[in-house]
N, C-alpha and C positions, 0 to 999 in steps of 0.2 A: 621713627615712623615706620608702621607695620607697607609693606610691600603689597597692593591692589591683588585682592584675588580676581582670579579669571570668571567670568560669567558662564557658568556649561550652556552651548550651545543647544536650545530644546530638538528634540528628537524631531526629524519628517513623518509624517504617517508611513513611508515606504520603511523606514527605521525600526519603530513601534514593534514590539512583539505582538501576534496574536492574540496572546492575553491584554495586553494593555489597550488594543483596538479594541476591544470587546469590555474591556470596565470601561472606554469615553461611549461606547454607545451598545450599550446592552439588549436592546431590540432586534440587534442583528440576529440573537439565536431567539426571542420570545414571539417576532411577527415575521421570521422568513421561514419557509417549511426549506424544508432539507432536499438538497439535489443528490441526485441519484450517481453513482458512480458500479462500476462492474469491472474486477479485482481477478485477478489468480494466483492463486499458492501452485506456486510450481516444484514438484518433489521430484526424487527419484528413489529409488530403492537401491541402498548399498548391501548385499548381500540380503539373508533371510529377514530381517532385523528391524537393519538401522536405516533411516530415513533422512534424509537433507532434503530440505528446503530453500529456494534459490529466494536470495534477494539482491533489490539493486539500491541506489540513492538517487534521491530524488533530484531532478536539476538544478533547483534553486535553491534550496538548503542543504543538500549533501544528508540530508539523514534517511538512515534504510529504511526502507517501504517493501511491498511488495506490488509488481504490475498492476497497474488499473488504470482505469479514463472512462470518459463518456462514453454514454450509450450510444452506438453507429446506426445513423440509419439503414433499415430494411437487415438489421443485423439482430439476431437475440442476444439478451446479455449475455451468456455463456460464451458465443463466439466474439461476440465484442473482446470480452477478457482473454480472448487467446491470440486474438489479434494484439491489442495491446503486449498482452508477453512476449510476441514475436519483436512485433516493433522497438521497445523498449531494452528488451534483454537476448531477444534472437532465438528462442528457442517456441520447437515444434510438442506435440505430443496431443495424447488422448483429454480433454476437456469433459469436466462431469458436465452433465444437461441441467443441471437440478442445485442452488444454491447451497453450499454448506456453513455457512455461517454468513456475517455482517458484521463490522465496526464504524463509527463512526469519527469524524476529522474535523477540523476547522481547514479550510481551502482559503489561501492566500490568490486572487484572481488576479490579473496583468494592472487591473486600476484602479489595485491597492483598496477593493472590497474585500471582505471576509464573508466567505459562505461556508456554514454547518450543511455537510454528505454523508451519506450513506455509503458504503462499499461491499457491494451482495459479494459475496465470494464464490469460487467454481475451484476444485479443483482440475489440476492438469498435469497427468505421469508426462515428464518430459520424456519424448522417444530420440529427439533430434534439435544440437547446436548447432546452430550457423555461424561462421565467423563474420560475415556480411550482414548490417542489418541497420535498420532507418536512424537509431538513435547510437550507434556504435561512436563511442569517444565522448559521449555528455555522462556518462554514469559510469558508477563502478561495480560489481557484480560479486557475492560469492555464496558459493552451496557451503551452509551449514547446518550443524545436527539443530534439530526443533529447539530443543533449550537455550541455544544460542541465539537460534532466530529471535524468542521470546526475546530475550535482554538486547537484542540492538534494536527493536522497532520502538517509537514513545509509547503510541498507542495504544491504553490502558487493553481496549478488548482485542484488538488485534493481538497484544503478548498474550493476553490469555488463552484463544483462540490457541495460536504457533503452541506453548506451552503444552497443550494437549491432542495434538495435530497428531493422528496414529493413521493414514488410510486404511480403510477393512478393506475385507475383500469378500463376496460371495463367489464362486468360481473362480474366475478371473476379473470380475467385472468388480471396479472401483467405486465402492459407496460415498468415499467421505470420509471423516476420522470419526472416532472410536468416540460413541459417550462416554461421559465421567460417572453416567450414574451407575 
């Protein structure tokens, strides 16, 4: 007599992957519009050149992101996003006024909804680390070259985005990175 297999226990909705929440109910990206979120690619300049890009991980899954949250009120996005990069990863610096890209996410929310976000991006020359700072010991942080960045983030257009991530510059003053065309 063959030995009872075990019954696999069915998954929680808290369990479920994002995709798998999203094939039991597919409405969630065809009839919710997309909530807004406001991001910073935080770089610095290593020498004439080369560039790094800071990333941290995210609290609840552990995988690299870059700074972003909600929109603050009586705050514009740009500062929203620099406030976020403080809070999250502790660092100060120059914040573009003017979005440089966008990607979009699935948001896993605290009760186990899933919302599709927008993430305007800004960038921001880090000038100053603090060792002190709101989220200090929930994440993990590190400056690497743009091509690295690309391969640790999932998100299809956020790598793309890092992948070609160059700031210009007109004088001194920081446009944004560099088109591809």
């Amino acid at each position: 007599m063959k030995p009872e297999k075990k019954k696999r226990q069915p998954k929680t909705r808290k369990q479920a992957t994002i995709l798998q929440q999203l094939a039991e109910a597919p409405q969630t990206l065809a009839f919710r519009s997309f909530r807004h979120q406001c991001g910073a690619i935080c770089f610095r300049l290593q020498g004439d050149v080369d560039v790094e890009v800071l990333l941290i991980t995210s609290r609840d899954t552990g995988r690299w992101i870059v700074p972003k949250g909600w929109p603050m009120k009586g705050k514009t996005s740009s500062q929203s996003a620099a406030i976020e990069a403080y809070e999250e990863a502790g660092v100060h610096g120059k914040i573009g006024k003017k979005p440089v890209g966008r990607y979009t996410y699935l948001k896993s929310l605290d009760n186990g909804d899933v919302v599709p976000c927008v993430v305007e991006l800004y960038t921001l020359e880090v000038t100053k680390t603090d060792e002190d700072f709101k989220e200090k010991g929930q994440r993990q942080s590190a400056w690497v070259a743009t091509d690295e960045a690309a391969r640790r983030v999932r998100e299809v257009e956020l790598k793309s985005f890092l992948a070609g991530f160059k700031p210009r510059k007109k004088g001194s003053r920081l446009l944004g990175p560099t088109s591809n065309n």
